[in-house]
KEKE-3310 file (N, C-alpha, C; in steps of 0.2 Angstrom, whole numbers, plus 5000, padded with zeros to 4 digits):
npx = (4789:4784:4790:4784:4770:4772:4779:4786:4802:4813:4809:4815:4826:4824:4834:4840:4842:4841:4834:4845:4855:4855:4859:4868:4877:4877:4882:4872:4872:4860:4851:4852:4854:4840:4834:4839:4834:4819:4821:4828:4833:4853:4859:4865:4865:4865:4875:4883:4886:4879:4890:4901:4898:4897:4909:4916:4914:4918:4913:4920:4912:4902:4901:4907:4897:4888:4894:4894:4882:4878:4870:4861:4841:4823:4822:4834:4839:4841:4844:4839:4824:4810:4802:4788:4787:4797:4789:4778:4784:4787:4775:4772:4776:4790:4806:4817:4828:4833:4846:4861:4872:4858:4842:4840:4854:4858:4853:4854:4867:4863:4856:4841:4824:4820:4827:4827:4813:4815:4821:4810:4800:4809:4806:4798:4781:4770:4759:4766:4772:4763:4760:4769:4770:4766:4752:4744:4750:4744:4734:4730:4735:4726:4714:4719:4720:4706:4701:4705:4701:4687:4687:4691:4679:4671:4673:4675:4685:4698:4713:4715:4705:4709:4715:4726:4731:4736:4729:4718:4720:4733:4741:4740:4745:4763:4762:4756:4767:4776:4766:4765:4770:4784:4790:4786:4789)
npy = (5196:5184:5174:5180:5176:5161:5156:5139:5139:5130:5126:5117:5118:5109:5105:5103:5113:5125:5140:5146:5139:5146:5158:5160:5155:5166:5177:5183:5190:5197:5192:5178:5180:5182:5172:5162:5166:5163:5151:5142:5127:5123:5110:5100:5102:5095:5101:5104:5111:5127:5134:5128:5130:5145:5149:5141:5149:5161:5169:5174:5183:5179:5166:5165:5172:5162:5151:5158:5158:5147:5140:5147:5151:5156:5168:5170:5178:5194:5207:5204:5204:5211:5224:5217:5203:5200:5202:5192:5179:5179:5178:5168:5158:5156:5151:5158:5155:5143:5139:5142:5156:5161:5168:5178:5181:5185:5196:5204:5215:5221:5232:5239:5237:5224:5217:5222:5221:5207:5208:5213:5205:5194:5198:5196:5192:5205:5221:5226:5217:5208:5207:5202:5188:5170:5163:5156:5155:5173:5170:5162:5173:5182:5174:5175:5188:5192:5182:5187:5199:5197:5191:5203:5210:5203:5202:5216:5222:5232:5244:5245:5236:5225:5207:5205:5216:5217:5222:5212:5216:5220:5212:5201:5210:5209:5195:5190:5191:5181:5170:5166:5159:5163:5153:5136:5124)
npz = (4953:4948:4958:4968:4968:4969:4961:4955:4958:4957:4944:4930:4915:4899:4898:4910:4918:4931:4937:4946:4943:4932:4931:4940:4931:4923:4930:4939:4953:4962:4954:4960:4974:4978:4970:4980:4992:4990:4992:4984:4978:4980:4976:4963:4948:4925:4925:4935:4955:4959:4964:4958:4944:4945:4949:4938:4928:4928:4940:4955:4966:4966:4966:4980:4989:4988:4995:5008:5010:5014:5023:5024:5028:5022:5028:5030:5024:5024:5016:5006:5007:5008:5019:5018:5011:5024:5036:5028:5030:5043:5050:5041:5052:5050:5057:5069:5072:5066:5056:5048:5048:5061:5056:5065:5072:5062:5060:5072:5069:5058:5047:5039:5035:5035:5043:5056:5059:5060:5073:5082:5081:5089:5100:5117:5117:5113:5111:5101:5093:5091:5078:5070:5074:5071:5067:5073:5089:5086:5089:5101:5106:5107:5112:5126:5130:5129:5137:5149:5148:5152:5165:5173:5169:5173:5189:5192:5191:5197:5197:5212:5216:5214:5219:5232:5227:5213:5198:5187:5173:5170:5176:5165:5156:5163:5160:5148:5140:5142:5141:5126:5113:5101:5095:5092:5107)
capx = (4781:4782:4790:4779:4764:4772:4782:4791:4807:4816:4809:4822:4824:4824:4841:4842:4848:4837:4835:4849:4862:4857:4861:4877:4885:4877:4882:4868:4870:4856:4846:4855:4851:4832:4831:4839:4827:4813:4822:4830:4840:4857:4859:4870:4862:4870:4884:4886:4881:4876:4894:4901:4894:4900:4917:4919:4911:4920:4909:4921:4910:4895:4902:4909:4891:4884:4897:4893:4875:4874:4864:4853:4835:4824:4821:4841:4842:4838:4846:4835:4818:4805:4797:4781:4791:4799:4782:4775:4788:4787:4767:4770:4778:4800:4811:4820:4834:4835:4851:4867:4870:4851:4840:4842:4860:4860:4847:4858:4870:4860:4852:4836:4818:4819:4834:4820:4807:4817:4824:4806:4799:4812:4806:4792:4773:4767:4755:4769:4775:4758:4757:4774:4771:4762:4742:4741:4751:4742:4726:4733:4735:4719:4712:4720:4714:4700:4697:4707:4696:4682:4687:4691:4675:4665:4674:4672:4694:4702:4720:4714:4703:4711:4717:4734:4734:4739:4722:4719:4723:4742:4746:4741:4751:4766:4763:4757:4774:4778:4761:4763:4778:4784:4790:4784:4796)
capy = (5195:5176:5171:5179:5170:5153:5149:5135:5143:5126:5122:5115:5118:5103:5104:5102:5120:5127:5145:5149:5139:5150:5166:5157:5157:5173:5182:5188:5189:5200:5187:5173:5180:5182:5166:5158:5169:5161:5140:5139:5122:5121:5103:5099:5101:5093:5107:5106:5115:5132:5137:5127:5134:5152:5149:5139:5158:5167:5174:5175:5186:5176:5159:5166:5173:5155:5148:5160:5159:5141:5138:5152:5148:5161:5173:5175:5184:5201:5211:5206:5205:5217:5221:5216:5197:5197:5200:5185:5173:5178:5178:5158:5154:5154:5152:5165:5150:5141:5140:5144:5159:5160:5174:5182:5180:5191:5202:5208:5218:5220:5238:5238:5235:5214:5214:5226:5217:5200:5209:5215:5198:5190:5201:5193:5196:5212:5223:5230:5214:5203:5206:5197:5183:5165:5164:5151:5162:5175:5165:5160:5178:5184:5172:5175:5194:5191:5180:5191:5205:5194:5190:5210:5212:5198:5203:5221:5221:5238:5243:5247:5232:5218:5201:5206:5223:5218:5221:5206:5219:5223:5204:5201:5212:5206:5189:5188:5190:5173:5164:5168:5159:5163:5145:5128:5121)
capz = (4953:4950:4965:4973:4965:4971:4953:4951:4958:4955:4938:4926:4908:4897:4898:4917:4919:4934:4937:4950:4938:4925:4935:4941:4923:4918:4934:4942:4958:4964:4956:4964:4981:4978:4969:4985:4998:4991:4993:4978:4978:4979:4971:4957:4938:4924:4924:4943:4959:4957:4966:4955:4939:4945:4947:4931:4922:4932:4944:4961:4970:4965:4970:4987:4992:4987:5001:5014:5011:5012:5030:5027:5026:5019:5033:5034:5018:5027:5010:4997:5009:5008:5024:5017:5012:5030:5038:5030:5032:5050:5050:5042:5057:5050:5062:5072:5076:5063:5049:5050:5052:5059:5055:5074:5072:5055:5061:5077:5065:5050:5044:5035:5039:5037:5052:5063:5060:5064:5079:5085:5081:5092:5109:5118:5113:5115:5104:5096:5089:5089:5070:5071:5076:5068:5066:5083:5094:5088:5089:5108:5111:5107:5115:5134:5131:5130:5145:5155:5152:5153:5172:5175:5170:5180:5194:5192:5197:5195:5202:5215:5221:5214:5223:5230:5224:5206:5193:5181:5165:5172:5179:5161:5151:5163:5158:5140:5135:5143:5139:5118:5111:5095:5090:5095:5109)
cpx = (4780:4782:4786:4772:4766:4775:4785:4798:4814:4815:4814:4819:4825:4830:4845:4845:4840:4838:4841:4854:4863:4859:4865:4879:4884:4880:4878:4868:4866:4849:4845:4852:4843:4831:4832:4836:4822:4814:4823:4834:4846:4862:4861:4865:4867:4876:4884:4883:4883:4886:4900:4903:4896:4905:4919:4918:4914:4920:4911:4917:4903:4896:4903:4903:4888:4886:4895:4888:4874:4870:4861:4848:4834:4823:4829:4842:4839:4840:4842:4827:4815:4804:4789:4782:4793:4793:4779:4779:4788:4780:4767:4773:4788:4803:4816:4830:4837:4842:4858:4869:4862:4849:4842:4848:4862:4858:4850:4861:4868:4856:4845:4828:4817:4821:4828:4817:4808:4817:4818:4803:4800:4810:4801:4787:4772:4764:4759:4773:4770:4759:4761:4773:4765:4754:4741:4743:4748:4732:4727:4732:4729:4714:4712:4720:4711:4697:4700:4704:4689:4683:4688:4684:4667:4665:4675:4682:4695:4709:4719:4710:4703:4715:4725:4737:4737:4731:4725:4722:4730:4745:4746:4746:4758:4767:4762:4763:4778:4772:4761:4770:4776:4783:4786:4790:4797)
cpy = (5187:5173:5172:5177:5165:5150:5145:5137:5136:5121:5123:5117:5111:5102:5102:5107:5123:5135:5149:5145:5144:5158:5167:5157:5163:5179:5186:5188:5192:5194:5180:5172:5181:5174:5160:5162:5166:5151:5139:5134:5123:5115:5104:5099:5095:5096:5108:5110:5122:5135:5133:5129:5142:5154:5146:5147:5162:5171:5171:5175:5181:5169:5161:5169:5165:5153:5150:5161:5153:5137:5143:5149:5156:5168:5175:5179:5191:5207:5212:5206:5210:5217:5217:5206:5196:5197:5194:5179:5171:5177:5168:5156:5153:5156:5157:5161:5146:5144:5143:5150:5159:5167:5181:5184:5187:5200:5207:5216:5222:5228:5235:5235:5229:5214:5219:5224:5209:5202:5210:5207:5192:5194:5198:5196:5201:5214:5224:5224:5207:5202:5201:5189:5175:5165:5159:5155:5167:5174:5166:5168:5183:5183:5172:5182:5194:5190:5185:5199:5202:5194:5197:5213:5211:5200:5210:5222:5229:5240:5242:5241:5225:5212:5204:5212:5223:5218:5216:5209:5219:5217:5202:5204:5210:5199:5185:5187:5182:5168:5161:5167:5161:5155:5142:5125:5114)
cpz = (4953:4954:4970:4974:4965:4965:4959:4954:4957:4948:4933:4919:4907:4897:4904:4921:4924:4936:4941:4947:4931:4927:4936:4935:4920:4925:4936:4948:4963:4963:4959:4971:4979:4975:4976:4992:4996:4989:4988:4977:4975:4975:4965:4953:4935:4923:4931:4947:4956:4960:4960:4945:4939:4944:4940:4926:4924:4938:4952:4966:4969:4971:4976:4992:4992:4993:5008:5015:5013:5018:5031:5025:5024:5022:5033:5030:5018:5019:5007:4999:5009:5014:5021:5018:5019:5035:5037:5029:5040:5053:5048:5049:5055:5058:5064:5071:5073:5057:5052:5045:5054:5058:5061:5071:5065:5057:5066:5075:5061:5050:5041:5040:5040:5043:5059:5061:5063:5072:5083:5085:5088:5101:5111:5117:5118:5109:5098:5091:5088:5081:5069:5069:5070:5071:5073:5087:5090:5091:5098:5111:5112:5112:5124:5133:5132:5135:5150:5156:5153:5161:5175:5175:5173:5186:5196:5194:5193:5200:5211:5220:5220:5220:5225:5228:5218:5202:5186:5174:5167:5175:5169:5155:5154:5161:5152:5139:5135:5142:5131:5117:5104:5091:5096:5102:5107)
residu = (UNK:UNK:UNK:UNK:UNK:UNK:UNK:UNK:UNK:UNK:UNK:UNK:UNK:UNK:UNK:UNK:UNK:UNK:UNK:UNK:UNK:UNK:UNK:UNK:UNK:UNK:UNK:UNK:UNK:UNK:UNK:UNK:UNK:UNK:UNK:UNK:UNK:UNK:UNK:UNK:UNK:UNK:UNK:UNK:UNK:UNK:UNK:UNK:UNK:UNK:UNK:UNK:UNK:UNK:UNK:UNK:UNK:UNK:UNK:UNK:UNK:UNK:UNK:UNK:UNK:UNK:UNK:UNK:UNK:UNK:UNK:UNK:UNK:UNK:UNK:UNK:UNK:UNK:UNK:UNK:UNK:UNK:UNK:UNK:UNK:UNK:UNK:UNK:UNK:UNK:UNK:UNK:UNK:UNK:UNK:UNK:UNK:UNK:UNK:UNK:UNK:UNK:UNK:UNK:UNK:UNK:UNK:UNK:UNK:UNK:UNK:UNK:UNK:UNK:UNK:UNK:UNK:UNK:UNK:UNK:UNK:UNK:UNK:UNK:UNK:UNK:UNK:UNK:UNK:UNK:UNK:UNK:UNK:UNK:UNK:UNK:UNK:UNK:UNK:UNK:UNK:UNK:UNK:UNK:UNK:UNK:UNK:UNK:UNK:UNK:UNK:UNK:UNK:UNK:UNK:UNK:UNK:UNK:UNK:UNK:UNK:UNK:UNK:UNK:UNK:UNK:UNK:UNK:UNK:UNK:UNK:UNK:UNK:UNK:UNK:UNK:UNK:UNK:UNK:UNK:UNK:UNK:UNK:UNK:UNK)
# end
């Protein structure tokens, strides 16, 4: 509930002990992964990186997930997201392409509803994945709806008496998908 109310997910103790080192020596690593889904730094404390810090306690399985998580951003951590979470990380705009591994990349493989909603995300726009998408591309796609039924209905166009024999609603739905980017290029 914190984290989702915007704490602090990098505040220190007085001691310099910040939340995902104190889970690395107590072996949490469920809390591990949720504190680094929501950008939890990696960066040395004074008892060292967070990988660090787990091996010296013991905690293998802990430190070996620190390792192979360490180019995920927070979209890649498909396990510990909720759909509600992976919706609004892909509604702020997170990247499909970024990290190593990248979201995409995980999502391919991946069960659960974060990895389907990444993978739906990543098809070109359509209704079924507007919600998907970032607040300007949806702004953008709202807005070329509109004028395309605005010109359908100035021009009176139906299949049937359209320019070319394609009606402005059906050129439209094939070519939103290519006017409505996800990212920025």
């Amino acid at each position: 509930m914190l984290l989702d109310a915007s704490a602090a997910v990098d505040q220190a103790w007085n001691n310099g002990s910040t939340p995902l080192s104190m889970a690395c020596a107590e072996g949490h690593l469920e809390v591990a992964k949720l504190l680094s889904s929501y950008g939890a730094s990696r960066a040395a404390t004074p008892f060292g990186t967070p990988e660090e810090v787990a091996n010296r306690a013991g905690h293998a399985d802990l430190a070996a997930w620190l390792v192979a998580s360490r180019g995920w951003t927070p979209l890649a951590h498909l396990e510990t997201l909720t759909a509600a979470r992976a919706t609004s990380l892909l509604r702020s705009g997170a990247s499909l392409r970024e990290g190593e591994p990248t979201p995409l990349q995980r999502a391919a493989g991946g069960a659960g509803e974060a990895a389907a909603l990444v993978r739906r995300a990543a098809a070109p726009w359509s209704p079924a994945s507007h919600s998907l998408f970032p607040a300007a591309a949806r702004a953008r796609a709202a807005l070329l709806v509109l004028s395309l039924y605005e010109i359908h209905e100035r021009y009176h166009l139906d299949s049937a008496g359209a320019t070319n024999g394609i009606a402005a609603l059906d050129f439209g739905h094939c070519v939103l998908g290519f006017a409505i980017a996800r990212e920025s290029q």
